[in-house]
TITOR-184815 format. One record per residue: x, y, z of N, C-alpha, C in turn; residue number from 1; residue in three letters; chain. Coordinates in steps of 0.2 Angstrom, whole numbers. Example, Ala and Ser with C-alpha at 12.3 -4.5 7.8 and 13.67 -1.06 7.14 Angstrom:
REM residues 2
neast / nnorth / nup / caeast / canorth / caup / ceast / cnorth / cup / pos / code / unit
66 / -28 / 39 / 62 / -22 / 39 / 66 / -16 / 39 / 1 / ALA / A .
64 / -11 / 35 / 68 / -5 / 36 / 64 / 0 / 39 / 2 / SER / A .
REM end
This chain:
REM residues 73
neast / nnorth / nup / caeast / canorth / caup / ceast / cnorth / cup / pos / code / unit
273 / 292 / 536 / 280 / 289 / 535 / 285 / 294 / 536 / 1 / UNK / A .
285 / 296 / 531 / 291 / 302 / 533 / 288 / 310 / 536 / 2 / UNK / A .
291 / 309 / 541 / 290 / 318 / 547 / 294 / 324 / 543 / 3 / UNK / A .
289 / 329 / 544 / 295 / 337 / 541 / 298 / 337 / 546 / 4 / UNK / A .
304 / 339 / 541 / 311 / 340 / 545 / 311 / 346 / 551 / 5 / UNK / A .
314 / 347 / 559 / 314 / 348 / 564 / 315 / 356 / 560 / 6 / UNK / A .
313 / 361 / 566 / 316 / 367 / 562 / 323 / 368 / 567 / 7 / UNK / A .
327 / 372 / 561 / 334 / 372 / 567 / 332 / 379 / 567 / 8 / UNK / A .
337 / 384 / 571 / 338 / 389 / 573 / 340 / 395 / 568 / 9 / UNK / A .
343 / 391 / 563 / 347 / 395 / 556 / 339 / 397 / 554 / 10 / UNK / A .
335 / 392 / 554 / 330 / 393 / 546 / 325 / 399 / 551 / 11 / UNK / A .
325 / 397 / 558 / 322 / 403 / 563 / 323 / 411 / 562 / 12 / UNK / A .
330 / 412 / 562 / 333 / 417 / 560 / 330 / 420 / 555 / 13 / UNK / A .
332 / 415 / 550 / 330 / 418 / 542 / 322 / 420 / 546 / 14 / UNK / A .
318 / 416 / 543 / 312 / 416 / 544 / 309 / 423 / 548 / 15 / UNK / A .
313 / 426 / 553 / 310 / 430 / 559 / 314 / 438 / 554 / 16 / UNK / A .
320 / 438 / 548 / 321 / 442 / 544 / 318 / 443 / 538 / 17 / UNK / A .
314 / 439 / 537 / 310 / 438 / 530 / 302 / 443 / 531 / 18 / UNK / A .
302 / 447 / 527 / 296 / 452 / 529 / 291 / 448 / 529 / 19 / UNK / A .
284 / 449 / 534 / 279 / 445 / 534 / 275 / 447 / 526 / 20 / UNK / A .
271 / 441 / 523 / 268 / 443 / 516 / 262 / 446 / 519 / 21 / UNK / A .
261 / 453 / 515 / 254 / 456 / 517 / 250 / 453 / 514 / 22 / UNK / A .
243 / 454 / 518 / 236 / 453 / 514 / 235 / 455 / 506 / 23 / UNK / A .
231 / 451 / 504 / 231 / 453 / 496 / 228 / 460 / 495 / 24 / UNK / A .
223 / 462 / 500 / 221 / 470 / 499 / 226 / 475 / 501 / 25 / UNK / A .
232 / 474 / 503 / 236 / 479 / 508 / 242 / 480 / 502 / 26 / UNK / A .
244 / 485 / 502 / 249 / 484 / 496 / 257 / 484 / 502 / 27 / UNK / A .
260 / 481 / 496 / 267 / 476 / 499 / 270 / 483 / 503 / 28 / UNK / A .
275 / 482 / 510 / 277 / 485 / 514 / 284 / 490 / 509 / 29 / UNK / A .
284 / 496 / 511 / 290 / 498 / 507 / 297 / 498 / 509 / 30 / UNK / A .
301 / 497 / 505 / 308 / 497 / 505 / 310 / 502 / 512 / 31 / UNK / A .
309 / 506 / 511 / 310 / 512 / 517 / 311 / 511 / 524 / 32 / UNK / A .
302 / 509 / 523 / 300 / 505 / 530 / 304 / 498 / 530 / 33 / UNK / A .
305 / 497 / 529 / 309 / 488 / 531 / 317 / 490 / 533 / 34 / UNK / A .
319 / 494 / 527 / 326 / 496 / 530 / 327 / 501 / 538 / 35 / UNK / A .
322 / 505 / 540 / 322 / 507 / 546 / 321 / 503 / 551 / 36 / UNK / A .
315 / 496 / 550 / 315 / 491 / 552 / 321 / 489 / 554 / 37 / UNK / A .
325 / 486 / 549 / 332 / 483 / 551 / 336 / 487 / 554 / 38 / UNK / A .
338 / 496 / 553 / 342 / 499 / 557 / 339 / 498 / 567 / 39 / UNK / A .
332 / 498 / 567 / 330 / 500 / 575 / 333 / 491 / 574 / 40 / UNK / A .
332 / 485 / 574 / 334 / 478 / 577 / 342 / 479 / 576 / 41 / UNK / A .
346 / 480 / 571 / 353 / 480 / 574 / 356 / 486 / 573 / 42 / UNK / A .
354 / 488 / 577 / 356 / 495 / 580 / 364 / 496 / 580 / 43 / UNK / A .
367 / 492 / 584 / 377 / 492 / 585 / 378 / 491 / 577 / 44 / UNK / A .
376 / 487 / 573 / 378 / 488 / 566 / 377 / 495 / 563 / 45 / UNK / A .
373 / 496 / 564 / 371 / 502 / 560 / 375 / 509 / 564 / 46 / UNK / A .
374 / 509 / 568 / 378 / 515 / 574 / 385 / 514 / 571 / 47 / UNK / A .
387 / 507 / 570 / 397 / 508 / 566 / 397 / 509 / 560 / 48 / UNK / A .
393 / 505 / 557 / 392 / 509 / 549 / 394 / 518 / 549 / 49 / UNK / A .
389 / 519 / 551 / 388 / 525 / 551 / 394 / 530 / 553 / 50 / UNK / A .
396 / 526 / 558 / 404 / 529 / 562 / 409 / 528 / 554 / 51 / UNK / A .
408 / 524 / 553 / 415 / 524 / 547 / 415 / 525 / 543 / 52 / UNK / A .
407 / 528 / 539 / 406 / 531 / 534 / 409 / 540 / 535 / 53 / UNK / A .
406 / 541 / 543 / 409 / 547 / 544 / 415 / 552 / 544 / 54 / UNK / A .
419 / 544 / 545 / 425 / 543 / 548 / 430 / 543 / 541 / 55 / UNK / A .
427 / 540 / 537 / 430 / 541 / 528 / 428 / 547 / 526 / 56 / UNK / A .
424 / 550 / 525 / 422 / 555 / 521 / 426 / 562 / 522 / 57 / UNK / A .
427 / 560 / 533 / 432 / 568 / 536 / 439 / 567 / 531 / 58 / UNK / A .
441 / 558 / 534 / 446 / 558 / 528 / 446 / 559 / 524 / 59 / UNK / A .
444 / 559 / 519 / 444 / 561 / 513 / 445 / 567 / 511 / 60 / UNK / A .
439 / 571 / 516 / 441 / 580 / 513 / 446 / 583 / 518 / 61 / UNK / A .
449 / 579 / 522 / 455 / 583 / 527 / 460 / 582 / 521 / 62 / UNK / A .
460 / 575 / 516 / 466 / 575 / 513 / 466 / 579 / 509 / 63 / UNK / A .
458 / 579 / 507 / 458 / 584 / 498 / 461 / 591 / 500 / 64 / UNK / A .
458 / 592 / 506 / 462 / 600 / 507 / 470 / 598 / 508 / 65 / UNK / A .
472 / 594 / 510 / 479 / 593 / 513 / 483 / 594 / 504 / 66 / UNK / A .
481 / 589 / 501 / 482 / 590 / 495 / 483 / 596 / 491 / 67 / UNK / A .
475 / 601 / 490 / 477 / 608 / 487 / 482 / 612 / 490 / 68 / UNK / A .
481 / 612 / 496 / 487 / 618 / 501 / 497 / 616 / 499 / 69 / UNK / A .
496 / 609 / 498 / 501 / 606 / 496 / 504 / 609 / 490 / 70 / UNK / A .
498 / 606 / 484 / 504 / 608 / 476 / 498 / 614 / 475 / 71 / UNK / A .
496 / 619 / 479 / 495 / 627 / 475 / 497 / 630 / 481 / 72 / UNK / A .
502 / 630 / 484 / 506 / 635 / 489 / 514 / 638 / 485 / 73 / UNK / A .
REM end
């Protein structure tokens, strides 16, 4: 009577993100591994991350130095 509902493409997604469950003998995949996993698949996100984390940090110590030279000169 009642059919399972159609898969749409959202729950695809999900699904193709969700780690596969290992075998009961295989002990579970590690954090590490899985997040390198997602760095190599979105590569452009992770490449800009990375760009503005770099991009904050130079800020940061360009200013700290701009700062000391400022109030101990």
């Amino acid at each position: 009577m009642d059919q399972p509902p159609s898969t749409t493409p959202a729950s695809e997604e999900l699904a193709a993100e969700t780690p596969i469950a290992p075998t009961n003998n295989a002990p579970p995949p590690s954090y590490v591994k899985l997040a390198m996993r997602n760095m190599v698949r979105k590569r452009a996100t992770s490449l800009f991350h990375f760009a503005l984390t770099a991009a904050g940090l130079l800020g940061v110590l360009v200013g700290l130095a701009f700062l000391d030279r400022y109030f101990n000169s």
